[in-house]
N, CA, C and O atoms as a DFTB+ gen file, in Angstrom:
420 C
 N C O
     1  1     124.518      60.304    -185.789
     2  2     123.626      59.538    -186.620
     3  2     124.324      58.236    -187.006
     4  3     125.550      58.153    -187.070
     5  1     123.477      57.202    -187.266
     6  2     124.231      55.621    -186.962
     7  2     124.707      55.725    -189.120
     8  3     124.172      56.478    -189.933
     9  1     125.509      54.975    -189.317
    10  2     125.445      54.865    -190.663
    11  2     124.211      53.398    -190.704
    12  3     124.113      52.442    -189.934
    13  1     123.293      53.818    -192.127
    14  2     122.885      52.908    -192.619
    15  2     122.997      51.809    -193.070
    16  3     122.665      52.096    -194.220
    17  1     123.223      50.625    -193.111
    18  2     123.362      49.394    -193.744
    19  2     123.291      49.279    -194.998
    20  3     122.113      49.536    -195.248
    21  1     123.765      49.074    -195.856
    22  2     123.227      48.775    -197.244
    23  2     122.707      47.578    -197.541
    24  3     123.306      46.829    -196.770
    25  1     121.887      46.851    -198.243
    26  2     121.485      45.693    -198.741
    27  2     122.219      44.402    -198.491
    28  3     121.856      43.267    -198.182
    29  1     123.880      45.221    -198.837
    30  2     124.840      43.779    -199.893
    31  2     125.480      43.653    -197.959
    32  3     126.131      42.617    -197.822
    33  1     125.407      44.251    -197.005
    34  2     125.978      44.247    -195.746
    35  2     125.019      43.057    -194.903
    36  3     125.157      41.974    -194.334
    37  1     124.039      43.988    -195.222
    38  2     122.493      42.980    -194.435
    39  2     122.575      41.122    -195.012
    40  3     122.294      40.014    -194.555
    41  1     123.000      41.568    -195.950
    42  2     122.764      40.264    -196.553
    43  2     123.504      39.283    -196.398
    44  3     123.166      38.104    -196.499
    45  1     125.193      39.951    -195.991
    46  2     126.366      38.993    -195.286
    47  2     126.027      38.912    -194.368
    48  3     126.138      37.784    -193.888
    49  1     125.449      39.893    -193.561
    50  2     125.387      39.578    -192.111
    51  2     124.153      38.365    -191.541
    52  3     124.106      37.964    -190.378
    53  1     122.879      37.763    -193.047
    54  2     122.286      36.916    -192.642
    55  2     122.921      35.443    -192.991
    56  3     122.685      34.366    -192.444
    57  1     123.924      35.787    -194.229
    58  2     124.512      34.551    -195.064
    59  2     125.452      33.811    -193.088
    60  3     125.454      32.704    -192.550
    61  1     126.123      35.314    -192.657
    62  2     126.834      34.585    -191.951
    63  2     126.021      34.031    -190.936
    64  3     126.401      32.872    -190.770
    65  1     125.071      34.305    -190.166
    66  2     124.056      33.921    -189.075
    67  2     123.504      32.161    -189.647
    68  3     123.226      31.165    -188.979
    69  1     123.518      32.324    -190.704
    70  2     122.787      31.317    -191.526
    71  2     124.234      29.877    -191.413
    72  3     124.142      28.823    -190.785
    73  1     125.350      30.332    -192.192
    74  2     126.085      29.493    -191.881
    75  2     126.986      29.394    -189.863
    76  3     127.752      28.456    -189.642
    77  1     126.849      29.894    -189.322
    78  2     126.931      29.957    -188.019
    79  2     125.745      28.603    -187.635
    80  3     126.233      27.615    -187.085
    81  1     124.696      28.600    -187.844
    82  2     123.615      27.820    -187.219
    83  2     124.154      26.449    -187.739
    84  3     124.548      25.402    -187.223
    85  1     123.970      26.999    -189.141
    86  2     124.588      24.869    -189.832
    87  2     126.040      24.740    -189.040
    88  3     126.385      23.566    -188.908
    89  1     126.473      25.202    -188.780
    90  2     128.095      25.034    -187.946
    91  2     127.568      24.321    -186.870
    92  3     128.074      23.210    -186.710
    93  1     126.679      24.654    -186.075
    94  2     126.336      24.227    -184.702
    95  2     125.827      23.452    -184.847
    96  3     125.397      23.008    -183.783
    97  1     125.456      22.705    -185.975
    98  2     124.440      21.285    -185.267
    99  2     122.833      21.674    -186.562
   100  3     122.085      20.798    -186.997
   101  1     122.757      22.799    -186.800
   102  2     121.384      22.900    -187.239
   103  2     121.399      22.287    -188.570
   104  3     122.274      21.664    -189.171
   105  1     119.878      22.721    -188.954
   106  2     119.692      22.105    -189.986
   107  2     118.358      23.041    -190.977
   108  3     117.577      23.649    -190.245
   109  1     118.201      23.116    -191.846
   110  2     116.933      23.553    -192.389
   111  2     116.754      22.911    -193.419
   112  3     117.523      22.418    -194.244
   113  1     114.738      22.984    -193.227
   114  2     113.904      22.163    -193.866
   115  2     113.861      22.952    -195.091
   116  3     113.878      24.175    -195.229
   117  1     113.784      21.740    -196.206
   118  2     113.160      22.259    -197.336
   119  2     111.513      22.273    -197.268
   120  3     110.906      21.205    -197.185
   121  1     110.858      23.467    -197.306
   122  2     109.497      23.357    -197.379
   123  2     108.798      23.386    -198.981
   124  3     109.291      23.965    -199.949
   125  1     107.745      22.737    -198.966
   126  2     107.374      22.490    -200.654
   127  2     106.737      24.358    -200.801
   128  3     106.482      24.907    -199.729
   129  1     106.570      25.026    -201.865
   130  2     106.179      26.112    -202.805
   131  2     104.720      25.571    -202.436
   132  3     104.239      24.447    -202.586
   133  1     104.167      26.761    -201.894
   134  2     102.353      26.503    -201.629
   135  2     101.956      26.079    -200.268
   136  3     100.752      26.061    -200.010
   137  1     102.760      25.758    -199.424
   138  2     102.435      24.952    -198.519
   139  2     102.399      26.215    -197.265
   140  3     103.311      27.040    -197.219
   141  1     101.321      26.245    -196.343
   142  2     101.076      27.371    -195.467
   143  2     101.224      26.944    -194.004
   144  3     101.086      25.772    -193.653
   145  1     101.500      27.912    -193.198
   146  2     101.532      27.609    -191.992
   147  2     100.361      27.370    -191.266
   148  3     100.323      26.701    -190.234
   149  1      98.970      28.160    -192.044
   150  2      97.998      28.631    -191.218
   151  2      97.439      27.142    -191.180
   152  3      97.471      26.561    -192.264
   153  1      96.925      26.428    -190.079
   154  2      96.633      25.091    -189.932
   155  2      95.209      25.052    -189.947
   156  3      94.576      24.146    -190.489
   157  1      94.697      26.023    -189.357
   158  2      93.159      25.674    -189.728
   159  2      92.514      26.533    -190.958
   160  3      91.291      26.497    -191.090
   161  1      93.150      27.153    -191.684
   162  2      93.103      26.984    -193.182
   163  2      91.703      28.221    -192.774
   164  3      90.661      28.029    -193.401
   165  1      91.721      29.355    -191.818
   166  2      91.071      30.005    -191.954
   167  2      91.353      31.675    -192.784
   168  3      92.511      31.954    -193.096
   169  1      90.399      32.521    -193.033
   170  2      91.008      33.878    -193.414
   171  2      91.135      34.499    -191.773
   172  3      90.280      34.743    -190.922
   173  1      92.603      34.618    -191.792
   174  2      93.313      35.912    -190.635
   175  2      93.334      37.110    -190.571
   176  3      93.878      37.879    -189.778
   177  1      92.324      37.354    -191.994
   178  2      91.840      38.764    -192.389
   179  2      90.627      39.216    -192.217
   180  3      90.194      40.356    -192.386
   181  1      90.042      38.153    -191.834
   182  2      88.404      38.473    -192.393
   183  2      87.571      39.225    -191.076
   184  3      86.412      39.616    -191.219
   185  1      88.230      39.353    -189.938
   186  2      88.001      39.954    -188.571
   187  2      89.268      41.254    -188.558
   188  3      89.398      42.003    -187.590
   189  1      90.047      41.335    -189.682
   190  2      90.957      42.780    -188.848
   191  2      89.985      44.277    -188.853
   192  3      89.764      44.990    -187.874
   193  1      89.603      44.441    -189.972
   194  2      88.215      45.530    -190.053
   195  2      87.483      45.512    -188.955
   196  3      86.971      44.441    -188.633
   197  1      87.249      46.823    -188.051
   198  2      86.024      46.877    -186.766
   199  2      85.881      48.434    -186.995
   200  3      86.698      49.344    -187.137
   201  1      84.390      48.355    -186.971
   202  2      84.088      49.753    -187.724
   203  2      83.319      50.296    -186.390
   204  3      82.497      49.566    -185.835
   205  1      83.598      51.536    -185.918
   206  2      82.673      52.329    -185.106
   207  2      81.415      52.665    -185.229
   208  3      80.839      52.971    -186.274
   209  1      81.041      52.619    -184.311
   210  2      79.263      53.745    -184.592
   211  2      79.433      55.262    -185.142
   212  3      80.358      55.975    -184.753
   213  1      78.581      55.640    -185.964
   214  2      78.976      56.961    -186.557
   215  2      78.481      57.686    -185.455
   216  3      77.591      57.312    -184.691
   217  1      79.317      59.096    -185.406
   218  2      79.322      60.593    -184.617
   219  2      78.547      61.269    -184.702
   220  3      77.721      61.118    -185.603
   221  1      78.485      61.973    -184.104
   222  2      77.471      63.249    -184.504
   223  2      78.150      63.856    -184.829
   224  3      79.199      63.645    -184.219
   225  1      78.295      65.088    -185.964
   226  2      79.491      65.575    -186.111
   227  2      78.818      67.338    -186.208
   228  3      77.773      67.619    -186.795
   229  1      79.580      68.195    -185.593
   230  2      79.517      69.601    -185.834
   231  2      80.093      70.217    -187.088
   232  3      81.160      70.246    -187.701
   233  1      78.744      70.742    -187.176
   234  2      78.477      72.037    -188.842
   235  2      79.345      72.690    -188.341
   236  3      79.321      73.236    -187.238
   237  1      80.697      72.674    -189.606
   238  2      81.729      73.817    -189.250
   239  2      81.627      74.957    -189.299
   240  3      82.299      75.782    -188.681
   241  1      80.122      75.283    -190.607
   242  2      80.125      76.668    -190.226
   243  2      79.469      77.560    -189.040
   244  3      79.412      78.782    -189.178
   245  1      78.988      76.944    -187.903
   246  2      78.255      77.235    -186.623
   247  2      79.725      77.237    -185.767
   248  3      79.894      78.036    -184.846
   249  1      80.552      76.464    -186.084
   250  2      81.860      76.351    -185.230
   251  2      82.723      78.031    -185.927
   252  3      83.141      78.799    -185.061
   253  1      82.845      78.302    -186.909
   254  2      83.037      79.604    -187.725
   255  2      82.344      80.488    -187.343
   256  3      83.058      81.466    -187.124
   257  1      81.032      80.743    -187.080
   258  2      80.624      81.857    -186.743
   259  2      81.284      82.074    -185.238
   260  3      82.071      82.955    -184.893
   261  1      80.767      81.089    -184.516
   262  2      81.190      81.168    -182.948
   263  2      82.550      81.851    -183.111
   264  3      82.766      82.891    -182.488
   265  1      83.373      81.382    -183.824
   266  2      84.874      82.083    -183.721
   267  2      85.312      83.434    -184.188
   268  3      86.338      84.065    -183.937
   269  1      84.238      83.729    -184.959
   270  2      84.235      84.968    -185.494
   271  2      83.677      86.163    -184.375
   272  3      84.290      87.208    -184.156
   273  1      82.370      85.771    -183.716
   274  2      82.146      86.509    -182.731
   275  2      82.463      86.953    -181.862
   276  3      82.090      88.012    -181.359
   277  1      83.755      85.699    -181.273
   278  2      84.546      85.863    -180.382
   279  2      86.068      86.967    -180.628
   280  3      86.697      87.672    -179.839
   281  1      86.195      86.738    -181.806
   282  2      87.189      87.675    -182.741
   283  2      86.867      89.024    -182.208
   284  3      87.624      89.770    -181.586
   285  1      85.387      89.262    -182.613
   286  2      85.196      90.708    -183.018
   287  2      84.845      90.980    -181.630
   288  3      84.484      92.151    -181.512
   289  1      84.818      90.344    -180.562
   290  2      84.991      91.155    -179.006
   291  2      85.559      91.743    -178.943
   292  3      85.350      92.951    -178.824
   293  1      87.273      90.815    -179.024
   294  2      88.463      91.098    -178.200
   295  2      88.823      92.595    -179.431
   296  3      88.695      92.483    -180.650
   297  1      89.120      93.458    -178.957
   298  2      89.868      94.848    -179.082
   299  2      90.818      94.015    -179.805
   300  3      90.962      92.853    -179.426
   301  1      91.553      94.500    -180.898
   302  2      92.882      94.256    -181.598
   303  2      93.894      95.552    -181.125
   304  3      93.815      96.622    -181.729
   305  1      95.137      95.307    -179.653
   306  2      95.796      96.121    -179.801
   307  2      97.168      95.950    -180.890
   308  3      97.510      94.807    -181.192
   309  1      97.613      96.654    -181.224
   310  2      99.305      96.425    -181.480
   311  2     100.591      95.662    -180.283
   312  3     100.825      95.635    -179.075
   313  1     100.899      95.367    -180.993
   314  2     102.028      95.051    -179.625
   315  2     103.153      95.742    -179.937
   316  3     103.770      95.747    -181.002
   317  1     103.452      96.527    -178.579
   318  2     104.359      97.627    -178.464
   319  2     105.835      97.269    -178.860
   320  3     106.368      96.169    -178.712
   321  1     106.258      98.123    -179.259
   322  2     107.718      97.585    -179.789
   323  2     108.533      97.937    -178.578
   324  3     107.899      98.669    -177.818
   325  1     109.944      97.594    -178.096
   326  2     110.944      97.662    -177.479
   327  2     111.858      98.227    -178.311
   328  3     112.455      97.728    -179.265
   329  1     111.914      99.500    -177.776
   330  2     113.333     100.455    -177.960
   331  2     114.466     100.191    -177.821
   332  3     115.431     100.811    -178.266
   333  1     114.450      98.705    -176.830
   334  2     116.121      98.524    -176.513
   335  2     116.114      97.783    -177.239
   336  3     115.168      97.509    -177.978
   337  1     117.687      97.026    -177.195
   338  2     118.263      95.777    -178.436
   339  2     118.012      94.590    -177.900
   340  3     117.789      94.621    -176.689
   341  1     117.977      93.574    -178.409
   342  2     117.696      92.175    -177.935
   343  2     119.051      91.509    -178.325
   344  3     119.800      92.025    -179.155
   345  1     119.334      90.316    -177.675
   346  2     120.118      88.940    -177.701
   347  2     119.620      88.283    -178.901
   348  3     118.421      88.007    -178.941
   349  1     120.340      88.007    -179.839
   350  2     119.676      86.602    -180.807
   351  2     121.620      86.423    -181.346
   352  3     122.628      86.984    -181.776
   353  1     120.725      84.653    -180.673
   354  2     121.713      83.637    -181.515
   355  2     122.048      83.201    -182.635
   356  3     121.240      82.545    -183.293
   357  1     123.599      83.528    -183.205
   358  2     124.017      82.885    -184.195
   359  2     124.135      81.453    -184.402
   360  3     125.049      80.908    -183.783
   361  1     123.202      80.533    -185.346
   362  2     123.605      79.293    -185.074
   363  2     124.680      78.931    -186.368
   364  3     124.984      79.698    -187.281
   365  1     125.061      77.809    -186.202
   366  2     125.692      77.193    -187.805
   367  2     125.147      76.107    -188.534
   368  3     124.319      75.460    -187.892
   369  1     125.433      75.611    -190.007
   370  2     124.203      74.427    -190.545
   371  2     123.910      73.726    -189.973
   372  3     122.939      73.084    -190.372
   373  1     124.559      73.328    -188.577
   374  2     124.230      72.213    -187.936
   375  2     123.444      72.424    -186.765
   376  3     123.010      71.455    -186.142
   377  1     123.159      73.915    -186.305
   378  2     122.413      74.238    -184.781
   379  2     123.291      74.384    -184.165
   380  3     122.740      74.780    -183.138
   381  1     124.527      74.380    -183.908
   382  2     125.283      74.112    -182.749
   383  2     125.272      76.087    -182.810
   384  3     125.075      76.923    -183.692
   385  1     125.486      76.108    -181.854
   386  2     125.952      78.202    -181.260
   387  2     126.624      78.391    -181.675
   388  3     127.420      77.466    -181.837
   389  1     127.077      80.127    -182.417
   390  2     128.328      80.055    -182.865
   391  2     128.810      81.499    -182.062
   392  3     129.931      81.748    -181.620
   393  1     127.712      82.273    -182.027
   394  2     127.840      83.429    -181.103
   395  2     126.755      84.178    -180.870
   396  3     125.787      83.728    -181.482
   397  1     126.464      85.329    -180.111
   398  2     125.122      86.350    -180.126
   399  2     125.929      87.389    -180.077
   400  3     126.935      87.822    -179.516
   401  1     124.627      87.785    -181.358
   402  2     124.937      89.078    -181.616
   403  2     123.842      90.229    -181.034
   404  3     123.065      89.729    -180.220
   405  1     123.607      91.774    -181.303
   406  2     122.741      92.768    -180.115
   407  2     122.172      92.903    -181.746
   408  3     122.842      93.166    -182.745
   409  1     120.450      92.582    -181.627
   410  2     119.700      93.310    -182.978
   411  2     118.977      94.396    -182.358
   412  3     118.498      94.304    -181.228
   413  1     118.911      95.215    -182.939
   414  2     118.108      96.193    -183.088
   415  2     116.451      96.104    -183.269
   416  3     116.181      95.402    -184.244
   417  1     115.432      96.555    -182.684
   418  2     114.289      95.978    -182.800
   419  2     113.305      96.909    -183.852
   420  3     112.158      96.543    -184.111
């Protein structure tokens, strides 16, 4: 897992990008408070909303019965147990294997 950045890291790491650029030649504009990029001064919002045609939608309880009917076909057997022992893995907090042990069923 990567370590996280903290704030006060991110923030050297733009101070330095920032003075790196003025090193090279750059320069940045002071822009005035209020002043927007959007040039034709339209809303860039006013088209994100697109609404579908409504569904037909299925009565859940017709979807419930159907499932119920189908229930009460199928026979409910047990599932047979195994007399012999099975394999199961020991893991540790982390998942990694640590050994298998024989359980009893």
């Amino acid at each position: 897992m990567k370590p996280i950045k903290t704030k006060a890291e991110i923030r050297n790491e733009i101070e330095e990008q920032i003075a790196q650029y003025i090193a090279g030649g750059g320069a940045v504009e002071k822009i005035p408070t209020g002043q927007s990029g959007n040039v034709t001064n339209a809303n860039l919002f006013a088209n994100a909303t697109t609404f579908e045609p409504k569904k037909d939608r299925t009565l859940v309880t017709d979807v419930i019965k159907s499932v119920d009917e189908r229930r009460k076909q199928k026979p409910t057997t047990p599932q047979k147990k195994s007399s012999q022992p099975r394999k199961k893995l020991i893991t540790d907090d982390f998942g990694e294997p640590v050994r298998w042990v024989w359980v009893e069923n």
